[in-house]
C-alpha angles and dihedrals in degrees: 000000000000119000093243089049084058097051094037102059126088120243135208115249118181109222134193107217111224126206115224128287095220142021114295093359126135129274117243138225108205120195098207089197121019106232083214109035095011087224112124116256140182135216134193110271087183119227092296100051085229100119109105124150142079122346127192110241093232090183086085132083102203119109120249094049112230125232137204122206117240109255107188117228106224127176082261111060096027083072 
């Protein structure tokens, strides 16, 4: 595998999703262990909670920048 192939692919990153933490503020997505860093990380979720998908891993410095797809953590598969 090529270097680029490596920091172009998307990669899978199980999320917890997080209500607000204060009336009328955004849900969060939080990544409790970078698949590329380790370190933990949060995205936008929006007010809904709704936004789910791919997010760009902005603790790296290779360009292009890596992403991981959102994998929701549920009681069922955190088991």
């Amino acid at each position: 595998m090529t270097p680029s192939a490596t920091i172009t692919r998307t990669t899978e990153a199980p999320a917890i999703l997080t209500p607000p933490r204060r009336r009328n503020g955004p849900w969060l997505w939080i990544i409790p262990s970078c698949p590329f860093c380790g370190s933990r990380h949060t995205h936008g979720a929006g007010r809904d909670g709704n936004r789910s998908g791919s997010r760009v891993a902005h603790c790296t410095t290779s360009s292009p920048k890596p992403s991981y797809r959102l994998t929701p953590i549920t009681e069922a598969n955190a088991a």
